[in-house]
VMD Tcl script that builds the backbone (N, CA, C; Angstrom):
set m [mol new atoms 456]
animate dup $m
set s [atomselect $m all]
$s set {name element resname resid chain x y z} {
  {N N UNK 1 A 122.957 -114.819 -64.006}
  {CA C UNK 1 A 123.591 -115.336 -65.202}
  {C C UNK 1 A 122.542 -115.793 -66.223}
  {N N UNK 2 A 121.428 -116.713 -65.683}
  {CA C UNK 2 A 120.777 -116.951 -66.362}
  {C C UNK 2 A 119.918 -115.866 -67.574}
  {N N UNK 3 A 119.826 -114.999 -66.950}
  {CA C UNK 3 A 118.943 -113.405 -67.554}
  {C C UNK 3 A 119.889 -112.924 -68.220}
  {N N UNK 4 A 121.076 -112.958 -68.042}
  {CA C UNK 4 A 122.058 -111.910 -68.842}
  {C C UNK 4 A 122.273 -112.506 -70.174}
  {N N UNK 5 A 122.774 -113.921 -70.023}
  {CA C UNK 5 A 122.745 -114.874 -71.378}
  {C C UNK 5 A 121.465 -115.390 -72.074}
  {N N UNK 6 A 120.395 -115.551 -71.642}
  {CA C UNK 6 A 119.447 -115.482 -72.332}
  {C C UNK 6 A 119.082 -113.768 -73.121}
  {N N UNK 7 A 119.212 -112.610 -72.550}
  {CA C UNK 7 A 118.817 -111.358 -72.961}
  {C C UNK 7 A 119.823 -111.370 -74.154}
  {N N UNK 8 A 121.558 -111.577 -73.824}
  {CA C UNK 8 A 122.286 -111.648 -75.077}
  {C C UNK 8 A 121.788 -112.594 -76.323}
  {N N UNK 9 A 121.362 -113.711 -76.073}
  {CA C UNK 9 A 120.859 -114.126 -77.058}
  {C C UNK 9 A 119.703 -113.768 -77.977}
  {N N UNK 10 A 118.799 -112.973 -76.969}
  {CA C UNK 10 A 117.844 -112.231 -77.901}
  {C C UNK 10 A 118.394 -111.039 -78.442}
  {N N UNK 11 A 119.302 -110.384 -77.948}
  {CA C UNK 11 A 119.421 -109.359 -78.506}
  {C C UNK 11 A 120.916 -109.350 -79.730}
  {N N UNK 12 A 121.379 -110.433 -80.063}
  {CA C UNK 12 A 122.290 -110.576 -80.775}
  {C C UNK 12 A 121.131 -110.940 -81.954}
  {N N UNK 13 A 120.420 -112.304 -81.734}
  {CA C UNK 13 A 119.933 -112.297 -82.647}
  {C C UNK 13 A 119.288 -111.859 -83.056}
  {N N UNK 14 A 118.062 -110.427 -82.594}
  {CA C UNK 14 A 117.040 -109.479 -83.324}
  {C C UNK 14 A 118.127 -108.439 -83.719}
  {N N UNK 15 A 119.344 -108.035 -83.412}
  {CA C UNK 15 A 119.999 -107.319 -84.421}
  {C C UNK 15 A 120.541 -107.962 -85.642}
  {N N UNK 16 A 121.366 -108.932 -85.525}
  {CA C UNK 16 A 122.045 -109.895 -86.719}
  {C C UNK 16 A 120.231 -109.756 -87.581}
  {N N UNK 17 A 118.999 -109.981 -87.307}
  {CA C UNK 17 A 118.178 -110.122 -88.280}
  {C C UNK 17 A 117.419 -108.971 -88.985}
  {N N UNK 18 A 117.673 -107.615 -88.181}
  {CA C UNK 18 A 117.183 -106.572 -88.268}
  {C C UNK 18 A 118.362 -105.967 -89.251}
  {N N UNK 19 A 119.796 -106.479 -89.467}
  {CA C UNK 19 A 120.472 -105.910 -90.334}
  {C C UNK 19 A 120.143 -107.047 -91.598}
  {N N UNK 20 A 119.796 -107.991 -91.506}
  {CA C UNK 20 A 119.127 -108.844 -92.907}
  {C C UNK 20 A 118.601 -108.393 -93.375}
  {N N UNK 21 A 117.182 -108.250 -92.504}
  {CA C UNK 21 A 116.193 -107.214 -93.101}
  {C C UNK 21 A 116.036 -106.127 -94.045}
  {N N UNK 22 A 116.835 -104.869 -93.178}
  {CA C UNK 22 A 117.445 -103.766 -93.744}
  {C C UNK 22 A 118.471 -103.972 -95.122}
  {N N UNK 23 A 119.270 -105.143 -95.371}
  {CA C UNK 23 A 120.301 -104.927 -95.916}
  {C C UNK 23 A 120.375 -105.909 -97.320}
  {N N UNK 24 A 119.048 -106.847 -97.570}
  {CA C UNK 24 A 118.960 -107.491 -98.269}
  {C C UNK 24 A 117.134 -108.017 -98.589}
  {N N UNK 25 A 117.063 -108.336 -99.894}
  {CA C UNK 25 A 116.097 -108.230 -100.563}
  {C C UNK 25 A 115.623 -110.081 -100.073}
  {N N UNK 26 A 114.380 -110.213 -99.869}
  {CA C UNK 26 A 113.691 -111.559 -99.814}
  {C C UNK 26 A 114.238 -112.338 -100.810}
  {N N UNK 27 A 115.440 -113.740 -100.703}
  {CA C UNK 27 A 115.406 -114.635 -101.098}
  {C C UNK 27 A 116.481 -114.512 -101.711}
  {N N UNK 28 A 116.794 -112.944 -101.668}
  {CA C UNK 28 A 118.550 -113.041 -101.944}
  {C C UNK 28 A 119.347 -114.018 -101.535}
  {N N UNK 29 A 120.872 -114.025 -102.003}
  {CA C UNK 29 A 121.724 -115.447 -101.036}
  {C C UNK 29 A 123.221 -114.530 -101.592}
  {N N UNK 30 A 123.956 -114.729 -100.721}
  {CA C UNK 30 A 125.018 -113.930 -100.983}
  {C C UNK 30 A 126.340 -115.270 -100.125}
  {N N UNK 31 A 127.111 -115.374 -101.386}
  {CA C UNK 31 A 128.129 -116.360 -100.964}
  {C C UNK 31 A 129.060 -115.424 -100.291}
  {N N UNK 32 A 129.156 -116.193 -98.981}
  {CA C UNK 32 A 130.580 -115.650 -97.562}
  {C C UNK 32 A 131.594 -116.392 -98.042}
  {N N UNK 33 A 131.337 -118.230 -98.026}
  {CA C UNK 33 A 132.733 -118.621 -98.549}
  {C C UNK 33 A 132.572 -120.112 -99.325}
  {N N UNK 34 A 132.370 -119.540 -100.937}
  {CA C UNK 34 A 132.271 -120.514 -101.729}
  {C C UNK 34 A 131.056 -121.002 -101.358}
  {N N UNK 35 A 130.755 -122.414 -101.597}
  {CA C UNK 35 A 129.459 -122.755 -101.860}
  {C C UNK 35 A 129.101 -123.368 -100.395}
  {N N UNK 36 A 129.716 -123.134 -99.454}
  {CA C UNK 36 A 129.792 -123.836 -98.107}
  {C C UNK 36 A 128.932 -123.029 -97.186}
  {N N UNK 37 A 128.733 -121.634 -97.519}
  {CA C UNK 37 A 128.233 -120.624 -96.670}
  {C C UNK 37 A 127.723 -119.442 -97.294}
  {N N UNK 38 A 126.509 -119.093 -96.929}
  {CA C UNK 38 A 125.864 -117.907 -98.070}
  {C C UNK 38 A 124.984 -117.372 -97.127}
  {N N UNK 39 A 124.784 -116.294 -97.034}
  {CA C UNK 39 A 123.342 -115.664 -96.064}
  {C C UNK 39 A 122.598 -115.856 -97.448}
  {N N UNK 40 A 121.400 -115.824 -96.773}
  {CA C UNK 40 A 120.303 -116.140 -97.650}
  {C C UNK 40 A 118.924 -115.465 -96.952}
  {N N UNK 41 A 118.525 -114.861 -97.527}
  {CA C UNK 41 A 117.167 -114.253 -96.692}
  {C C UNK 41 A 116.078 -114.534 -96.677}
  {N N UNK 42 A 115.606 -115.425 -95.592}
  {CA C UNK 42 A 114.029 -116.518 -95.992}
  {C C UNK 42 A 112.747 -115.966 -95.010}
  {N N UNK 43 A 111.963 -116.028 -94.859}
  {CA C UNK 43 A 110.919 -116.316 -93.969}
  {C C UNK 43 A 110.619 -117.234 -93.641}
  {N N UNK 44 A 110.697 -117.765 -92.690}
  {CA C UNK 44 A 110.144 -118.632 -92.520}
  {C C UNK 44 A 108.694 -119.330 -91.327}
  {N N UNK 45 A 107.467 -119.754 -92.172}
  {CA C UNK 45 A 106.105 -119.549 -91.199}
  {C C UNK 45 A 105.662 -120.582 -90.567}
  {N N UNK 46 A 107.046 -121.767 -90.475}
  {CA C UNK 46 A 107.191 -122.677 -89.635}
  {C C UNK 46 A 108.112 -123.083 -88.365}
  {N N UNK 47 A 108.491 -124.226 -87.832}
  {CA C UNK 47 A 109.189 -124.507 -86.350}
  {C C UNK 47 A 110.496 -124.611 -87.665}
  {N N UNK 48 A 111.471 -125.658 -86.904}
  {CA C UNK 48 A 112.632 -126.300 -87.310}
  {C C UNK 48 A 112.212 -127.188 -88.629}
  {N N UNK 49 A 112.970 -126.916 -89.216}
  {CA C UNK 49 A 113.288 -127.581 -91.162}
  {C C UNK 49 A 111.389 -127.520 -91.568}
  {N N UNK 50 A 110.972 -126.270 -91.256}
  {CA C UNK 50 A 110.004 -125.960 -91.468}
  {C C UNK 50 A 108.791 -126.520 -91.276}
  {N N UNK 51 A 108.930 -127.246 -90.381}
  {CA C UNK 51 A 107.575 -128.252 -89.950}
  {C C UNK 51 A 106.519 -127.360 -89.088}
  {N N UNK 52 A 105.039 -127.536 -89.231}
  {CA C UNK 52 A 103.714 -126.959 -88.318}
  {C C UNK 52 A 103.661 -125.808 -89.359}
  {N N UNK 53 A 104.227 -125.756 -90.819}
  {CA C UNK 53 A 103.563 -124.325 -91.606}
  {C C UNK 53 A 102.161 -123.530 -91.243}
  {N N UNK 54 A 102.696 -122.256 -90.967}
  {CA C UNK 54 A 101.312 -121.427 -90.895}
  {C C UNK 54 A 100.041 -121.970 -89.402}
  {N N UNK 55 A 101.137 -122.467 -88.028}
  {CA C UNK 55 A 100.098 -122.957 -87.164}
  {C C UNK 55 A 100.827 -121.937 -86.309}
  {N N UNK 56 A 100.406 -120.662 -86.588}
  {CA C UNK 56 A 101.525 -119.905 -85.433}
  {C C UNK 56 A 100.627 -120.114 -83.616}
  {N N UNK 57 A 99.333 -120.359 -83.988}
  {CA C UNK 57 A 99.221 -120.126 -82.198}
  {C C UNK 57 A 100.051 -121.197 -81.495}
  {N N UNK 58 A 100.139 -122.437 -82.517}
  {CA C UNK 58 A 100.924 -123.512 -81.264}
  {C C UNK 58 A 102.546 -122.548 -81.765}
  {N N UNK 59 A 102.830 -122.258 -82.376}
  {CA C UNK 59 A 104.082 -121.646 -82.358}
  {C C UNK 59 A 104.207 -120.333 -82.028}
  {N N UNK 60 A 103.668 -119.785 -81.102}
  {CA C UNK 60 A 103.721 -118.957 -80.171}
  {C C UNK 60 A 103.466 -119.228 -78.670}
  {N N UNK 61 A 102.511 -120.362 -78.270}
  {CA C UNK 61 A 102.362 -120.907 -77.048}
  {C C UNK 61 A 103.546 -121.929 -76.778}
  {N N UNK 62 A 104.028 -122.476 -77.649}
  {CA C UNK 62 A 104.887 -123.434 -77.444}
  {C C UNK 62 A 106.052 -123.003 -76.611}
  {N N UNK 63 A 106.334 -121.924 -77.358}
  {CA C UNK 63 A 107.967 -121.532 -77.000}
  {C C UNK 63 A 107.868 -120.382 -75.422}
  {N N UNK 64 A 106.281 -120.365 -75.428}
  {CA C UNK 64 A 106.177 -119.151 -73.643}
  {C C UNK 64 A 106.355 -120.254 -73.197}
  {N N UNK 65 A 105.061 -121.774 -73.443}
  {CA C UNK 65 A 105.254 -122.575 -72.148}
  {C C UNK 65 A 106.710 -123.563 -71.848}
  {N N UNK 66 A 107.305 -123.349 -72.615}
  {CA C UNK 66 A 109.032 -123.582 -72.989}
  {C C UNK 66 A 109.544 -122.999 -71.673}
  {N N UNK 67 A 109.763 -121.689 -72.302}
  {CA C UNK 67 A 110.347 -120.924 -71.193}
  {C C UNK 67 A 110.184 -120.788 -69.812}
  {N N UNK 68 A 109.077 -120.413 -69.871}
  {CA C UNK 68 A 108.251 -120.554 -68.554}
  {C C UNK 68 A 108.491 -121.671 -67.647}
  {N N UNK 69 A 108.354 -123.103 -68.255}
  {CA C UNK 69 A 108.882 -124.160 -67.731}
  {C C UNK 69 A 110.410 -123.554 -67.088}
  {N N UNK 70 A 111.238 -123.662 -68.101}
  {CA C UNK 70 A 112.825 -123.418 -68.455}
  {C C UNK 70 A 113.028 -122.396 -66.973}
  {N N UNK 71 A 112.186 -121.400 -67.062}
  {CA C UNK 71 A 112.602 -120.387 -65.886}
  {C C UNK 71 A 112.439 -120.560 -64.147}
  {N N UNK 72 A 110.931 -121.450 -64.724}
  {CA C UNK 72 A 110.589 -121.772 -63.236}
  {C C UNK 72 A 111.530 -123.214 -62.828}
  {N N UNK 73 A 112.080 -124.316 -63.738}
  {CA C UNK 73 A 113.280 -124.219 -62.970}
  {C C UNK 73 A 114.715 -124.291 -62.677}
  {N N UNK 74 A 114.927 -122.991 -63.612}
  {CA C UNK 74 A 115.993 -122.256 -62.734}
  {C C UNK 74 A 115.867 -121.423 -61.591}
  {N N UNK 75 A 114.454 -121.044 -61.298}
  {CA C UNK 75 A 114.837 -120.140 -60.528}
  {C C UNK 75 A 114.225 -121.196 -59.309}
  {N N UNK 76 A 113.765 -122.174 -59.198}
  {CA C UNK 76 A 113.441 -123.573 -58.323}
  {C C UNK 76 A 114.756 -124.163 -57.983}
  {N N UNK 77 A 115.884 -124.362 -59.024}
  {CA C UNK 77 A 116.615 -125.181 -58.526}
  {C C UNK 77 A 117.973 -124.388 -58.646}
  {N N UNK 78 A 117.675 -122.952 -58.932}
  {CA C UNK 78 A 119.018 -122.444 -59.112}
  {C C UNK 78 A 120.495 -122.928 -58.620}
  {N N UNK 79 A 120.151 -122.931 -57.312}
  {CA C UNK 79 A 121.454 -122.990 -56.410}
  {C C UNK 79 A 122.352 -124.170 -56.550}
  {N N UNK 80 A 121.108 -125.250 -56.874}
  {CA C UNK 80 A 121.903 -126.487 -57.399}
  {C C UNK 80 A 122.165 -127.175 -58.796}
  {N N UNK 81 A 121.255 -126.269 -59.302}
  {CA C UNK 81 A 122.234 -126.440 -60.917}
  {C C UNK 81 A 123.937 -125.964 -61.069}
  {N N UNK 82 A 124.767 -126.538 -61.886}
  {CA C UNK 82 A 125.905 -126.187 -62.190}
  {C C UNK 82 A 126.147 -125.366 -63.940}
  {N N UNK 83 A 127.044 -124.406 -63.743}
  {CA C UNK 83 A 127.276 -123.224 -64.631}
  {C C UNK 83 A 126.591 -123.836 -65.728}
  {N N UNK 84 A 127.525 -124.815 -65.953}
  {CA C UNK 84 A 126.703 -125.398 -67.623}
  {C C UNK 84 A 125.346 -125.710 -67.739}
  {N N UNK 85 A 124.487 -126.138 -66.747}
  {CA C UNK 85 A 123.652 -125.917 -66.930}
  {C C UNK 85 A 122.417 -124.818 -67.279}
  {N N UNK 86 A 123.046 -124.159 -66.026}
  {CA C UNK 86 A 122.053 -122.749 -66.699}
  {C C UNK 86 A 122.435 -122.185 -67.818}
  {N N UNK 87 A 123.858 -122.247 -68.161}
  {CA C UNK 87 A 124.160 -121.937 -69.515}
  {C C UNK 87 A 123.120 -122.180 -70.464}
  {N N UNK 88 A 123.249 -123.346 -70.518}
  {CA C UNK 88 A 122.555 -124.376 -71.355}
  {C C UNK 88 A 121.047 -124.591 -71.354}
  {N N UNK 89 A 120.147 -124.090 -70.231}
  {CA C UNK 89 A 118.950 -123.358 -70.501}
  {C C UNK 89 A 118.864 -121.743 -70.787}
  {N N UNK 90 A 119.982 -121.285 -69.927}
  {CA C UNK 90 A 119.833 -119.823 -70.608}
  {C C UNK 90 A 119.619 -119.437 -72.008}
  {N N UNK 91 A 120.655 -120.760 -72.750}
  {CA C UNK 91 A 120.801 -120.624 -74.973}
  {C C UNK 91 A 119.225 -121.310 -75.131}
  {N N UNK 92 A 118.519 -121.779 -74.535}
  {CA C UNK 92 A 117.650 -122.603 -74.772}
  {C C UNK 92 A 116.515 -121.576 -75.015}
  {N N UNK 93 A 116.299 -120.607 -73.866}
  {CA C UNK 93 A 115.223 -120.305 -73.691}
  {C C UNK 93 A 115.401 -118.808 -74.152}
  {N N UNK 94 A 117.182 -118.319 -74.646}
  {CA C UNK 94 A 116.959 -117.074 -74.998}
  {C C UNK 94 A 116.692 -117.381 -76.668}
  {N N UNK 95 A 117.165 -118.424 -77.383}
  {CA C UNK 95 A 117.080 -118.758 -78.453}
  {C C UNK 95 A 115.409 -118.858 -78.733}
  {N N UNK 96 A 114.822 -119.523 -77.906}
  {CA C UNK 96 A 113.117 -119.599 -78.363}
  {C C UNK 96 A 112.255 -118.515 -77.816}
  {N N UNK 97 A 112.773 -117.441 -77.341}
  {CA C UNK 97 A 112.277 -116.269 -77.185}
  {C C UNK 97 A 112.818 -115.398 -78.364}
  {N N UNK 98 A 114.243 -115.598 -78.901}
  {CA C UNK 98 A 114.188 -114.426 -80.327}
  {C C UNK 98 A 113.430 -114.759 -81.262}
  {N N UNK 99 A 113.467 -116.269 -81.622}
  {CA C UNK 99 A 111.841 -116.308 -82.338}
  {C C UNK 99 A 110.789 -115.989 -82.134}
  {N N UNK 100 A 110.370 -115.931 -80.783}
  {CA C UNK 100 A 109.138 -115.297 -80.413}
  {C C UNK 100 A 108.645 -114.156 -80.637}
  {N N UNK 101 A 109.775 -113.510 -80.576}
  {CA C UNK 101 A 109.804 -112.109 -80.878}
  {C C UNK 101 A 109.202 -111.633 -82.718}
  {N N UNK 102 A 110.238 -112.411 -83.486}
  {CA C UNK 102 A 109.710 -111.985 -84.997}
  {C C UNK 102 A 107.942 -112.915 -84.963}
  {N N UNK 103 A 107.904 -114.070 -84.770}
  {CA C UNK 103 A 106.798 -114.809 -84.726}
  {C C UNK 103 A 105.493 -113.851 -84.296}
  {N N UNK 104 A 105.867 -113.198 -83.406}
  {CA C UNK 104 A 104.972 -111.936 -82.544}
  {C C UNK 104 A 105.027 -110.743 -83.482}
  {N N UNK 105 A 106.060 -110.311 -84.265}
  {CA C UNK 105 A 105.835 -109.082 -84.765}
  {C C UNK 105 A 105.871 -109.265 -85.753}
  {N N UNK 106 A 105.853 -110.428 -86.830}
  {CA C UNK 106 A 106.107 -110.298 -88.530}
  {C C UNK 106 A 104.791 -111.727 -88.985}
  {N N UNK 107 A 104.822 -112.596 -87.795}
  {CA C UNK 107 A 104.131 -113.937 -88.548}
  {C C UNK 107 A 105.089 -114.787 -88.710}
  {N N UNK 108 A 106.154 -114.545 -88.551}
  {CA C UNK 108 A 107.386 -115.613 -89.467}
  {C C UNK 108 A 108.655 -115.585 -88.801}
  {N N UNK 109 A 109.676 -116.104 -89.203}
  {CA C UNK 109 A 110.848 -115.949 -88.621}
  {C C UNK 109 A 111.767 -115.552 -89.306}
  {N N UNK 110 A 112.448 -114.656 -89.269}
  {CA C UNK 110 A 113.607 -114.399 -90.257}
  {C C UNK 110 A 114.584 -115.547 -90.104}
  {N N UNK 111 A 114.999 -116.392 -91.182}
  {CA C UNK 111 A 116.393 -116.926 -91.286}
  {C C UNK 111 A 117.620 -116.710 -91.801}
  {N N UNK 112 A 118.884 -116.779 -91.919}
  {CA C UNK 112 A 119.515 -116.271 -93.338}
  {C C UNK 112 A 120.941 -116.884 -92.838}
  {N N UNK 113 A 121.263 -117.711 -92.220}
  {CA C UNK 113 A 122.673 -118.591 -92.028}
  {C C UNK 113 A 122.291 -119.852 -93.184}
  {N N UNK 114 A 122.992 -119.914 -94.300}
  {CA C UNK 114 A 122.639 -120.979 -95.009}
  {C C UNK 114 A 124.392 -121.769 -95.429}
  {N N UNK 115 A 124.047 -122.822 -94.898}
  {CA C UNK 115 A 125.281 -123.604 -94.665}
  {C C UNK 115 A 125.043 -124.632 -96.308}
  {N N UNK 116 A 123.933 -125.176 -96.746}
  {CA C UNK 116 A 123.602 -126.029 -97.858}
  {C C UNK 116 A 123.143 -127.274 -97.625}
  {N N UNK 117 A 124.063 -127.468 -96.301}
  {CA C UNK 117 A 123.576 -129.108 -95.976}
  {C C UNK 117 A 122.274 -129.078 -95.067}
  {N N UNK 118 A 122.145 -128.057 -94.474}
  {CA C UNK 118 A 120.310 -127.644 -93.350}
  {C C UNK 118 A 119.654 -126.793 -93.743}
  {N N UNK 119 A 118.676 -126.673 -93.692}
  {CA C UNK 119 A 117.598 -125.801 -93.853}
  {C C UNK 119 A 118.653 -124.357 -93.458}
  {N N UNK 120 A 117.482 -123.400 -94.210}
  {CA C UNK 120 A 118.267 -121.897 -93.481}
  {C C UNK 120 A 118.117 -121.981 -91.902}
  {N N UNK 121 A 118.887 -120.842 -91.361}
  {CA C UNK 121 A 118.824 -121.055 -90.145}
  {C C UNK 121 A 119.012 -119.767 -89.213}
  {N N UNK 122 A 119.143 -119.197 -88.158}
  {CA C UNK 122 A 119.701 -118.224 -87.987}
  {C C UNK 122 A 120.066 -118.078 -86.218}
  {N N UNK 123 A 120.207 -117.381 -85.690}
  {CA C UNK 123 A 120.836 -117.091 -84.432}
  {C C UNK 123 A 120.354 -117.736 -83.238}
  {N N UNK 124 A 118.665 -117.236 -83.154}
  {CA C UNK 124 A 118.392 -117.975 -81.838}
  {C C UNK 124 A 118.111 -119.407 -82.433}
  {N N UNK 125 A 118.475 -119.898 -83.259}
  {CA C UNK 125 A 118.309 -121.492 -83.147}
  {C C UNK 125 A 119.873 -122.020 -83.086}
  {N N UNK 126 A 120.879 -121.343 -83.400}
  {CA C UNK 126 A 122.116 -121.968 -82.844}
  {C C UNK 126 A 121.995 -121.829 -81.213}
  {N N UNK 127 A 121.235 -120.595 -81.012}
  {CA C UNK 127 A 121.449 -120.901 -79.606}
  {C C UNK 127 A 120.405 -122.179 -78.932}
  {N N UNK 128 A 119.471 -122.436 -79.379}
  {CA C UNK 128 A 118.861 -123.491 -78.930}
  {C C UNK 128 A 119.445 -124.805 -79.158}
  {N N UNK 129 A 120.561 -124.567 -80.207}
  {CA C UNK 129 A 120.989 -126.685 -80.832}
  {C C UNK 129 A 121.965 -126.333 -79.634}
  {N N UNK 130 A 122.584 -125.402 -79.363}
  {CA C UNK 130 A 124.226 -125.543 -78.693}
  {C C UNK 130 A 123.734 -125.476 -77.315}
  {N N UNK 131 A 122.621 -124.766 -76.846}
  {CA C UNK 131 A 122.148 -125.445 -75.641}
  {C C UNK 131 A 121.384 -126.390 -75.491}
  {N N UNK 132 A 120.799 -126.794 -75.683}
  {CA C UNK 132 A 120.379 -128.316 -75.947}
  {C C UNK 132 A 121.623 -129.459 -76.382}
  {N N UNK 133 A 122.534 -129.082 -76.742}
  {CA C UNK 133 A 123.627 -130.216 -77.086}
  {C C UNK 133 A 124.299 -130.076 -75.415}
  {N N UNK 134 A 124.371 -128.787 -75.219}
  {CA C UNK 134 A 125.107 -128.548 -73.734}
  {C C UNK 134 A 124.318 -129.575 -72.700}
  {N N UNK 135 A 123.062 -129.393 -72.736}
  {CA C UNK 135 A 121.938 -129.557 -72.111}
  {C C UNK 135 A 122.139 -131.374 -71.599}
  {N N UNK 136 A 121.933 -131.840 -73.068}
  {CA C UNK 136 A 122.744 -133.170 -73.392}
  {C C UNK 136 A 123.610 -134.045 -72.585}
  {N N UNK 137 A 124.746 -133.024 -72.681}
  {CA C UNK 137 A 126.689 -133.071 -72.228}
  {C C UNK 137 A 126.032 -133.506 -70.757}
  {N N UNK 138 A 125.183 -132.435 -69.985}
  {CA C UNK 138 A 125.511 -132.413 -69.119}
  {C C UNK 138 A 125.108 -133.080 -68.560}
  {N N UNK 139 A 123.504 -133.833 -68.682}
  {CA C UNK 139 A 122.915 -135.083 -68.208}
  {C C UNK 139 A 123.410 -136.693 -68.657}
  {N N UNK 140 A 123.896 -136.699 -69.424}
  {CA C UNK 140 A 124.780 -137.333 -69.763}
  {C C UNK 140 A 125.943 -137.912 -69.524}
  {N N UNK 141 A 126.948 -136.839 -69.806}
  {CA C UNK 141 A 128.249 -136.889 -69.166}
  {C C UNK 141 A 128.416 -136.157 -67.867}
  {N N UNK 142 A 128.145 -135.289 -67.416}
  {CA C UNK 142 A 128.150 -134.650 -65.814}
  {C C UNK 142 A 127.499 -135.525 -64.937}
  {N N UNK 143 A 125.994 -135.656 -65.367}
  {CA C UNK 143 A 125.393 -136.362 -63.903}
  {C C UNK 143 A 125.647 -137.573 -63.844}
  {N N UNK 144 A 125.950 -138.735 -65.185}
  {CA C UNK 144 A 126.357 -139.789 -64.882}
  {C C UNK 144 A 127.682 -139.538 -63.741}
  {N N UNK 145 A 128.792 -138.989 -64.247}
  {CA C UNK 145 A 130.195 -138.779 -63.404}
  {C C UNK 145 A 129.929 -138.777 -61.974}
  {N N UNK 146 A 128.476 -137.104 -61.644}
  {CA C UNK 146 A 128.511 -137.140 -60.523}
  {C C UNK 146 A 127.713 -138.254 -59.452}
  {N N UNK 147 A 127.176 -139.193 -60.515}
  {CA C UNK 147 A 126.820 -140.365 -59.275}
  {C C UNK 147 A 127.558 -141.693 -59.409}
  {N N UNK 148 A 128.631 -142.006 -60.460}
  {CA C UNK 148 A 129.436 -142.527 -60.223}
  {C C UNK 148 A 130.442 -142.354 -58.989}
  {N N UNK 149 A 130.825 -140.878 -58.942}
  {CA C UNK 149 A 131.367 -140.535 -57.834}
  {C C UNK 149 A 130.592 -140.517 -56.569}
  {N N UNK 150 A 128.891 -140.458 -56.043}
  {CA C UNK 150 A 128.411 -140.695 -54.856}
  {C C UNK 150 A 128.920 -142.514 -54.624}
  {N N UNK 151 A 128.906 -142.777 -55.680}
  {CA C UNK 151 A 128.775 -144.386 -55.241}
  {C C UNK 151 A 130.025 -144.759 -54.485}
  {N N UNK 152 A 130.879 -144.235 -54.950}
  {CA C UNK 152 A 132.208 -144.493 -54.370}
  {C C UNK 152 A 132.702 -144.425 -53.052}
}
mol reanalyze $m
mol bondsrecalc $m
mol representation Tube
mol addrep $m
């Protein structure tokens, strides 16, 4: 599970950006609905809301030793992690591998989800906020539950 949902996440998001690419001019913005939502086509040669500009080696080492972490353990604690969890590293680590990918082949990252209120944004970083929010849920609200319930 873990491999299948991380691979979907790279590969949703290097297509969704490979049709940006192809289909719109640098810095274009094209309103979806009213002023709430617009693709917008950016580069971008930094992390999140553009912070570390132009330091790609830590932003290329960052996100292997990410994963790498991320993989070794799932595949350490597989058996006893629960669904949401690996979910929730699977979005983690397939999300900071589709960046890796443009980061590796362009210098930059394609963005182009532009909501108005965040920075541009694009695929594998929803998958990194929504696993990481999962990520969250689950240490949080799951493991508290499940040792409330040992105590009992």
């Amino acid at each position: 599970m873990y491999w299948g949902i991380a691979a979907a996440v790279i590969i949703v998001d290097q297509i969704s950006k490979s049709w940006i690419r192809g289909t719109m001019a640098l810095g274009e913005s094209v309103s979806l609905a009213g002023n709430y939502l617009h693709l917008t086509y950016v580069h971008n040669y930094g992390a999140a809301f553009s912070i570390l500009q132009n330091r790609q080696t830590l932003l290329v080492a960052l996100p292997l030793l990410i994963t790498a972490a991320i993989t070794g353990y799932v595949v350490k604690r597989g058996s006893t992690l629960s669904t949401a969890e690996v979910v929730a590293l699977s979005l983690i680590a397939g999300g900071g591998l589709g960046n890796l990918v443009d980061r590796i082949r362009f210098g930059y990252v394609v963005d182009f989800i532009n909501i108005r209120i965040l920075p541009v944004f694009n695929v594998a970083d929803m998958a990194v906020c929504a696993g990481s929010a999962l990520l969250v849920y689950c240490v949080a609200v799951l493991e508290a539950r499940s040792a409330k319930s040992d105590l009992s």
